[in-house]
KEKE-3310 file (N, C-alpha, C; in steps of 0.2 Angstrom, whole numbers, plus 5000, padded with zeros to 4 digits):
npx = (5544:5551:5554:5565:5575:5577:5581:5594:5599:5602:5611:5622:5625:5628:5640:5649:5650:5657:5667:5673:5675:5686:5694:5697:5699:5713:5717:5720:5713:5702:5705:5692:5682:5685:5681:5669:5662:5662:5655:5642:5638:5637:5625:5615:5614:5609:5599:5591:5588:5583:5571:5563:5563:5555:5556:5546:5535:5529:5517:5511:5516:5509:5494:5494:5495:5483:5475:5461:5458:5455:5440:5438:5449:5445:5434:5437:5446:5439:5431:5439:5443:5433:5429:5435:5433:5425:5427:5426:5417:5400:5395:5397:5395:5394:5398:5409:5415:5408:5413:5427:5425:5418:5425:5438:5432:5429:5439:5445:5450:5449:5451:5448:5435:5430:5433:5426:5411:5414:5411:5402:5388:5393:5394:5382:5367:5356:5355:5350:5348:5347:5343:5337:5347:5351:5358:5372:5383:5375:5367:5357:5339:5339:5350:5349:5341:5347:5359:5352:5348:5341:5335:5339:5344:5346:5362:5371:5367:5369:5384:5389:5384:5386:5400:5403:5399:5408:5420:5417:5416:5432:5436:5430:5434:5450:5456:5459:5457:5450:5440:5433:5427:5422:5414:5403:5400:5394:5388:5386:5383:5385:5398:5400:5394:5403:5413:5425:5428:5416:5411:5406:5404:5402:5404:5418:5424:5418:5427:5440:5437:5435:5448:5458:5450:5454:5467:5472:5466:5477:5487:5486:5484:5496:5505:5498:5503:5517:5526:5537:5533:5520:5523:5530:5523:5513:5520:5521:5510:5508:5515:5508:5497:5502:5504:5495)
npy = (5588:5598:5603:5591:5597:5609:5605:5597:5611:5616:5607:5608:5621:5621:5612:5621:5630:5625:5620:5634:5641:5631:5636:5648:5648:5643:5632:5616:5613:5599:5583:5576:5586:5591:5580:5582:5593:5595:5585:5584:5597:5593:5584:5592:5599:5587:5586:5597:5599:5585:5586:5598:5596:5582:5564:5555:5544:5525:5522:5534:5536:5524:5529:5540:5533:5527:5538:5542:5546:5562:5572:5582:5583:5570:5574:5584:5577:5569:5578:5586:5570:5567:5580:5578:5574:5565:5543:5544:5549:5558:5572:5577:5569:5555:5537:5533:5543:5539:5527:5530:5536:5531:5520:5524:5529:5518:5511:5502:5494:5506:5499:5486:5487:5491:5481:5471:5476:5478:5466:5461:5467:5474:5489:5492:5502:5498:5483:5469:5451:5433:5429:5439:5450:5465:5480:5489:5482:5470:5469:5458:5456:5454:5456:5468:5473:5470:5477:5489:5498:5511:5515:5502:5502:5514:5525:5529:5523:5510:5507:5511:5501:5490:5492:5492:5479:5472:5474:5471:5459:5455:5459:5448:5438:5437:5446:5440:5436:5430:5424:5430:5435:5423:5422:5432:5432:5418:5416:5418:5407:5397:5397:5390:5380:5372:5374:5385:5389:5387:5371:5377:5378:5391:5401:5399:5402:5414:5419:5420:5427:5441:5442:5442:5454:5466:5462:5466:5481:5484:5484:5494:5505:5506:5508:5522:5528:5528:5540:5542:5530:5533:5544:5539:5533:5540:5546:5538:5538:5546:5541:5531:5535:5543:5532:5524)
npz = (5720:5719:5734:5733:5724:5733:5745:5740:5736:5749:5755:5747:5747:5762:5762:5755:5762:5774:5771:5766:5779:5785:5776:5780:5792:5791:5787:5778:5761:5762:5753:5753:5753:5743:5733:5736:5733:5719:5715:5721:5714:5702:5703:5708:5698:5687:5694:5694:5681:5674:5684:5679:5668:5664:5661:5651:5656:5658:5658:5652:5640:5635:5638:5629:5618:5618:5615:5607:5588:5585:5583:5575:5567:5560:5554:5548:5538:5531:5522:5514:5506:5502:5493:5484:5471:5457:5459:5473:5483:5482:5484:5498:5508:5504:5499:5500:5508:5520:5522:5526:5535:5546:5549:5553:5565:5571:5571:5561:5545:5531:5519:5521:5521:5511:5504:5509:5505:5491:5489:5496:5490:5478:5479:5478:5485:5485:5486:5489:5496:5492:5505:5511:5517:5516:5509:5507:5514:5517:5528:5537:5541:5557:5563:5559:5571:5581:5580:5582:5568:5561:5546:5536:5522:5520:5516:5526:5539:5536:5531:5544:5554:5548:5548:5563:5567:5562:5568:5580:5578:5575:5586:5594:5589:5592:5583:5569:5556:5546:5554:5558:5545:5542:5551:5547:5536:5537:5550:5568:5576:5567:5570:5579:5582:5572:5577:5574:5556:5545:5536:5524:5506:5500:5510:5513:5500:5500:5511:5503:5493:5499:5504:5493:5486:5496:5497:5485:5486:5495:5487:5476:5483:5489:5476:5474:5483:5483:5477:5466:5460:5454:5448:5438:5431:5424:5416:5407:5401:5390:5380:5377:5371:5361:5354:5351)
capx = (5550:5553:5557:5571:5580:5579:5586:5600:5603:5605:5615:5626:5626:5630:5647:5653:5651:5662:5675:5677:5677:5688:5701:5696:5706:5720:5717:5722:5706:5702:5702:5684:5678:5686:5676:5660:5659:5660:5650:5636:5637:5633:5619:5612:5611:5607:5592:5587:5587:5577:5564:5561:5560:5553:5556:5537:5534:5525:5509:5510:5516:5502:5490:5494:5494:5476:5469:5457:5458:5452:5434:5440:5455:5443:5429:5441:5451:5435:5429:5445:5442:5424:5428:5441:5428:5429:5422:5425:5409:5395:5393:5400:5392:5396:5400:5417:5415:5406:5417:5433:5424:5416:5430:5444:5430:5430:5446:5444:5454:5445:5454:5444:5429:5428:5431:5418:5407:5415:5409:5394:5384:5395:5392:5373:5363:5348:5353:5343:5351:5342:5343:5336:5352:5349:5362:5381:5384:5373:5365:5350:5337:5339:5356:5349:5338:5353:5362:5346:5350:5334:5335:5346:5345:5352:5371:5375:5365:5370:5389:5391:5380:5391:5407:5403:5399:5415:5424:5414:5418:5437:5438:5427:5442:5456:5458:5458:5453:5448:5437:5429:5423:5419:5405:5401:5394:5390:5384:5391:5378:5387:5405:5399:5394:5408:5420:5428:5426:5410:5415:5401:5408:5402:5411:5427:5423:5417:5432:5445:5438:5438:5455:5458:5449:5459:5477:5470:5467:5482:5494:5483:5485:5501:5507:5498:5507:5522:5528:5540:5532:5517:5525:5533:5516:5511:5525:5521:5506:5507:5519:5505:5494:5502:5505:5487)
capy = (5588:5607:5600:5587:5604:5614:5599:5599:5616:5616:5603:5612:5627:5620:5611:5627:5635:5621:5622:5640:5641:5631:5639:5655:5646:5642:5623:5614:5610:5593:5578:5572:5591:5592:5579:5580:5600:5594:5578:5588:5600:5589:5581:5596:5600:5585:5585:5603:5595:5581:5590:5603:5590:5574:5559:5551:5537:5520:5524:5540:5531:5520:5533:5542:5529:5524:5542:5543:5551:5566:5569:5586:5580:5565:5577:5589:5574:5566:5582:5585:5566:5570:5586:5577:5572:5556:5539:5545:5551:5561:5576:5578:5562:5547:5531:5532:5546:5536:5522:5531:5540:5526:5514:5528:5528:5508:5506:5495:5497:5508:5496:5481:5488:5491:5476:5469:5479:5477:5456:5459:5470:5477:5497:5496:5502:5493:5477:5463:5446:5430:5428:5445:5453:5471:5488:5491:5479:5466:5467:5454:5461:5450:5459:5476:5473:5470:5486:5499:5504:5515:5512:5497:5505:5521:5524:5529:5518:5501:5507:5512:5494:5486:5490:5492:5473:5471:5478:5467:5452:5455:5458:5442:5431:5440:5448:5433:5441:5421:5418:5436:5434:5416:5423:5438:5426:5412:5420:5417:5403:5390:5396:5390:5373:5369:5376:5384:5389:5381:5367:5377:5379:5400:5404:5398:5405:5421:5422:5420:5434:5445:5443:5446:5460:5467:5463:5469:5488:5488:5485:5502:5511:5505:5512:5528:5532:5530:5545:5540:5525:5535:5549:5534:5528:5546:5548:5534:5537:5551:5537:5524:5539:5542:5525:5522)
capz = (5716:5720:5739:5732:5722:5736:5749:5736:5735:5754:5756:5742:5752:5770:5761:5753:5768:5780:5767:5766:5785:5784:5774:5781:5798:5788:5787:5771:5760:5762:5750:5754:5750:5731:5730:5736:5730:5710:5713:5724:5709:5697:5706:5708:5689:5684:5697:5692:5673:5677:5685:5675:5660:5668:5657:5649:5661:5654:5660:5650:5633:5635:5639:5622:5611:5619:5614:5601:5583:5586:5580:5573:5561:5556:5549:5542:5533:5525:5518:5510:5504:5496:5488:5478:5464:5455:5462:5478:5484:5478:5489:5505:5511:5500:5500:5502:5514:5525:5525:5531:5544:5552:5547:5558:5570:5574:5571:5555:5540:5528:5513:5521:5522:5503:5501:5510:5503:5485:5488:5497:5486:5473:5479:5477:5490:5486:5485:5491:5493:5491:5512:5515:5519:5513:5509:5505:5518:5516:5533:5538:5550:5563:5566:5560:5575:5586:5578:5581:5565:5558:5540:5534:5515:5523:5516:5531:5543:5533:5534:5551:5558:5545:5552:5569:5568:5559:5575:5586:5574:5575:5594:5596:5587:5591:5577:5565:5549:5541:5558:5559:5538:5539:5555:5545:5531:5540:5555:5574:5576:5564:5571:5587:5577:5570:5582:5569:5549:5543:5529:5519:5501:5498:5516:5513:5493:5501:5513:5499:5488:5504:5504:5486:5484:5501:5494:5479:5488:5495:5481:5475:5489:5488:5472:5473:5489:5481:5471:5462:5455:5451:5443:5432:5426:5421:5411:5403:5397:5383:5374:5375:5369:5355:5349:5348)
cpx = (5554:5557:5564:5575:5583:5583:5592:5604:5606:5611:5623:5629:5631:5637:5652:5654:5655:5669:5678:5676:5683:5696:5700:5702:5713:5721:5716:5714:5707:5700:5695:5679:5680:5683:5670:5658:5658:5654:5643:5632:5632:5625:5613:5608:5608:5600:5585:5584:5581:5570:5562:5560:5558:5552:5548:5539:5527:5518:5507:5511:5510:5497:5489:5493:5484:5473:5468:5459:5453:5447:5434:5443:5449:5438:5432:5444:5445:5430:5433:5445:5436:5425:5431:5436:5426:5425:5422:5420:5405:5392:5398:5398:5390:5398:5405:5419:5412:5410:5425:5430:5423:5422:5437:5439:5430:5434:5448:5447:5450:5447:5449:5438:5426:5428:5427:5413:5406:5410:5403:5388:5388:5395:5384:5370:5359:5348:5353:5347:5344:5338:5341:5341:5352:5355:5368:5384:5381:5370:5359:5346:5336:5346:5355:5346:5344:5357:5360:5349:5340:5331:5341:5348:5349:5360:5375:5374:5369:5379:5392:5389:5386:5397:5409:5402:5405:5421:5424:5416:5426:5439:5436:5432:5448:5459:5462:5453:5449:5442:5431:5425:5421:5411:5403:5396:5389:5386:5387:5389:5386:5395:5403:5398:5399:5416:5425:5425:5424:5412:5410:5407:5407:5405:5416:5429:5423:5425:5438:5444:5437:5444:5461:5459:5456:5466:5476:5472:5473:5488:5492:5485:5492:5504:5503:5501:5515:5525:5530:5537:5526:5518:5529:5528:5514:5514:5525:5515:5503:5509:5513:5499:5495:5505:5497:5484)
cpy = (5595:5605:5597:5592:5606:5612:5599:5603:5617:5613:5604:5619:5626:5617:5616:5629:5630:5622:5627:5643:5637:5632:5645:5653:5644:5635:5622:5610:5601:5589:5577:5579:5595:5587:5579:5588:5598:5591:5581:5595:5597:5584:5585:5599:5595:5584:5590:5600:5590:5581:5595:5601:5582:5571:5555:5544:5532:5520:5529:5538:5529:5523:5538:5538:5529:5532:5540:5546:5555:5570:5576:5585:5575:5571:5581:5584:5568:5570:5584:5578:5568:5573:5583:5577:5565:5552:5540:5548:5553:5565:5576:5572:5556:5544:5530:5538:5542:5529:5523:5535:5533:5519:5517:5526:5523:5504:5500:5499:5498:5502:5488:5481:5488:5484:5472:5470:5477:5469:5454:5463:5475:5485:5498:5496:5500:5486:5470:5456:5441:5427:5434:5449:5460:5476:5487:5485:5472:5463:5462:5458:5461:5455:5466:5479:5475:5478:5490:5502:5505:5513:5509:5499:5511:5519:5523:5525:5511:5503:5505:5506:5491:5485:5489:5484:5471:5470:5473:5460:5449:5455:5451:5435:5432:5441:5444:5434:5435:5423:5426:5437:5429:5419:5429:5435:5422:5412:5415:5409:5394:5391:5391:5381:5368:5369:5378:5390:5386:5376:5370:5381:5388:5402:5403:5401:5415:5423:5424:5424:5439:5448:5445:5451:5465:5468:5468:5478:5490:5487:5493:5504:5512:5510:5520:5533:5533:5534:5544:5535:5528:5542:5543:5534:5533:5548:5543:5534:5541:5546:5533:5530:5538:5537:5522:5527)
cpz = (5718:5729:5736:5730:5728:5743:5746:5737:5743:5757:5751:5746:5760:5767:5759:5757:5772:5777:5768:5773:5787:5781:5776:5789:5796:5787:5779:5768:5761:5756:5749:5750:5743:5729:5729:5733:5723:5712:5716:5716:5701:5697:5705:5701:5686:5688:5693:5682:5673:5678:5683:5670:5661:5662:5657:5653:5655:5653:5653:5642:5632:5633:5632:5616:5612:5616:5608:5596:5584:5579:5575:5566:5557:5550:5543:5535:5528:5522:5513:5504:5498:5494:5486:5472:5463:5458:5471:5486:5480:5484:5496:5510:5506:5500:5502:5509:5521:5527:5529:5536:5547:5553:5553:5564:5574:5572:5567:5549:5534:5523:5516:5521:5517:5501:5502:5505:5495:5484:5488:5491:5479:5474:5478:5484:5493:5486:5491:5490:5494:5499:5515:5518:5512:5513:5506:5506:5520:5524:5534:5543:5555:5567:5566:5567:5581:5587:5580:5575:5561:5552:5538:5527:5518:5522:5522:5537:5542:5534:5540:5555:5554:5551:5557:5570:5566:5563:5578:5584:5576:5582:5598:5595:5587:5587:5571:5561:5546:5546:5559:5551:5540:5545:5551:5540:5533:5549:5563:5577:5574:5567:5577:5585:5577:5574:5577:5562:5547:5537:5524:5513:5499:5504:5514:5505:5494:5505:5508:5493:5491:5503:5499:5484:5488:5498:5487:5481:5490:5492:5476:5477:5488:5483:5469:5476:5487:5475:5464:5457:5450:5447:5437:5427:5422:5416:5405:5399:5391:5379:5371:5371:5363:5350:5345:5343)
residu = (UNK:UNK:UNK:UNK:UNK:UNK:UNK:UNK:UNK:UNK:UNK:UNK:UNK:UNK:UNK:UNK:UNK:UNK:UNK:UNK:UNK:UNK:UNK:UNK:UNK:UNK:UNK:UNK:UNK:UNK:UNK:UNK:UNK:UNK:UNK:UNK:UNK:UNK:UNK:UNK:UNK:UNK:UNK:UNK:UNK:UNK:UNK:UNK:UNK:UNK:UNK:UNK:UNK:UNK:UNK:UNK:UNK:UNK:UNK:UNK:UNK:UNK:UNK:UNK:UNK:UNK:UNK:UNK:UNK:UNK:UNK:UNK:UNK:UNK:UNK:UNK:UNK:UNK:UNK:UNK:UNK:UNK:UNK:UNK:UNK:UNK:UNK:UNK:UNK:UNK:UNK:UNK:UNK:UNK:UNK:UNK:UNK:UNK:UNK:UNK:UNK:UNK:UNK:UNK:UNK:UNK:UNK:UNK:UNK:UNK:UNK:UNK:UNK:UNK:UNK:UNK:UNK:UNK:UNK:UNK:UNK:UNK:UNK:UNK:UNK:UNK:UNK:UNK:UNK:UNK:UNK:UNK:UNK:UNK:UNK:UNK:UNK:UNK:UNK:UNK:UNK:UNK:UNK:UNK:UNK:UNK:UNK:UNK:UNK:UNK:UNK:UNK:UNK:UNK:UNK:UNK:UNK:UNK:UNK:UNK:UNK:UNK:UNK:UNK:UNK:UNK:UNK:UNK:UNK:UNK:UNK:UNK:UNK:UNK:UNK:UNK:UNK:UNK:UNK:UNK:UNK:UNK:UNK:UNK:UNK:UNK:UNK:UNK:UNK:UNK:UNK:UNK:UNK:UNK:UNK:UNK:UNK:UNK:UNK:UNK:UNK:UNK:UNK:UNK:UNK:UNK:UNK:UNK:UNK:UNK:UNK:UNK:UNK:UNK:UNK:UNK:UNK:UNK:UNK:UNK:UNK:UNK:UNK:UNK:UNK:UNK:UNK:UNK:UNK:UNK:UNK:UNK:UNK:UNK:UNK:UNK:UNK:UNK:UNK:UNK:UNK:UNK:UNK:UNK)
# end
C-alpha cells in the first residue's frame, strides 16, 4: 500500500516538475497539464485516504459477526442476573443462572430454554418421569450417556447436556423449531420413522405447549423491556391498591 502512495507521489512530482520547466522556458502551460496536475492531485488524496482508512472487506464482516461472545462479558452479565434476588437464582449459581450462561454459550434462546424446562419438569430438579428421563430437562440415560454428563440431577450438568442437545437438535433440522421439539420428545429414532413429526398424540401436545409457554416469555420479556409500558403498569398499581 505504502508503495502505491509513494508511485503517486512520484508521479505527482515528476509532472510538477515538466510544467515548471516548462514555463521556466517561456512556453505556455499546456492544456493537458491543467488537467492532469488537479486530477493527479486528487488521486493522490483520495489514495492517501483510503490507505490510511482501508474500507472492512467481506471476509472481515463475516469474520466479526462469527466471533464468539466473549467469555468475560458472559460471566460478568450472569452474575449481575443472579445477584438480582427474586426467582431468579438462588446464589450465584441458579437455575436461571445456568440457563442464560449455557443458553449464550450454544447459541439457544435462553427464553426457549425456560420453556422447555417449564414443560419438562416444571423447575424441579428431582423430577423423575414415568420413561426414566431425569432433572430440569428431563434427560434419559441413554442420551446422558451420549452427553458424558456426570450427574444428571446436577443443575448444572442437566442444563448444560439439555441444551447442548437442543443446539444439536436445531442444527440437525435446520433450525425447525416444531422438528427439533417433536425429536426432543419423541426421540430422533421415531423422526426417522415417520420421516417427519410422529402422529403420537403427547408430541404434537408437548410441541404446542412448547410454543405457548415460548410466546408466552416473550410477550414478558417483551413488556418489561419496554419502559414506558412498564412504568405505565406501575403507576397503575397504587390505584388498584387502594381500591381494595
Amino acid at each position: 500500500m505504502n508503495l502505491v502512495i509513494f508511485t503517486l507521489i512520484a508521479i505527482y512530482l515528476l509532472l510538477s516538475m515538466f510544467e515548471l520547466a516548462s514555463l521556466s522556458r517561456g512556453r505556455r502551460k499546456s492544456g493537458l497539464g491543467i488537467r492532469i496536475l488537479p486530477l493527479a492531485g486528487i488521486v493522490l488524496a483520495g489514495a492517501f485516504i483510503l490507505f490510511k482508512q482501508p474500507l472492512m472487506t467481506l471476509t472481515e464482516l463475516i469474520e466479526r459477526k462469527a466471533i464468539p461472545f466473549p467469555a468475560s462479558k458472559l460471566h460478568a452479565d450472569d452474575d449481575r442476573a443472579s445477584s438480582a434476588g427474586g426467582s431468579f437464582g438462588t446464589g450465584n449459581r441458579g437455575i436461571f443462572w445456568h440457563i442464560d450462561h449455557y443458553a449464550k454459550l450454544y447459541g439457544v434462546d435462553p427464553l426457549l430454554v425456560r420453556a422447555v424446562i417449564e414443560v419438562e419438569s416444571n423447575f424441579d430438579p428431582t423430577a423423575v418421569s414415568q420413561n426414566g428421563a431425569k432433572g430440569l430437562m428431563q434427560i434419559n440415560p441413554i442420551t446422558a450417556r451420549h452427553l458424558g454428563l456426570n450427574d444428571i440431577f446436577d443443575i448444572g450438568d442437566n442444563i448444560e447436556g439439555g441444551v447442548r442437545y437442543l443446539r444439536y437438535l436445531l442444527e440437525r433440522y435446520g433450525w425447525n423449531l416444531h422438528m427439533a421439539l417433536a425429536s426432543y420428545n419423541a426421540g430422533p429414532a421415531n423422526i426417522r420413522r415417520y420421516n417427519g413429526i410422529p402422529p403420537f398424540q403427547e408430541t404434537r401436545r408437548y410441541i404446542l405447549r412448547i410454543i405457548e409457554v415460548y410466546e408466552r416469555l416473550k410477550r414478558t420479556e417483551k413488556v418489561f423491556n419496554d419502559s414506558s409500558r412498564l412504568s405505565a403498569l406501575l403507576r397503575q398499581l397504587p390505584e388498584t391498591q387502594g381500591k381494595n
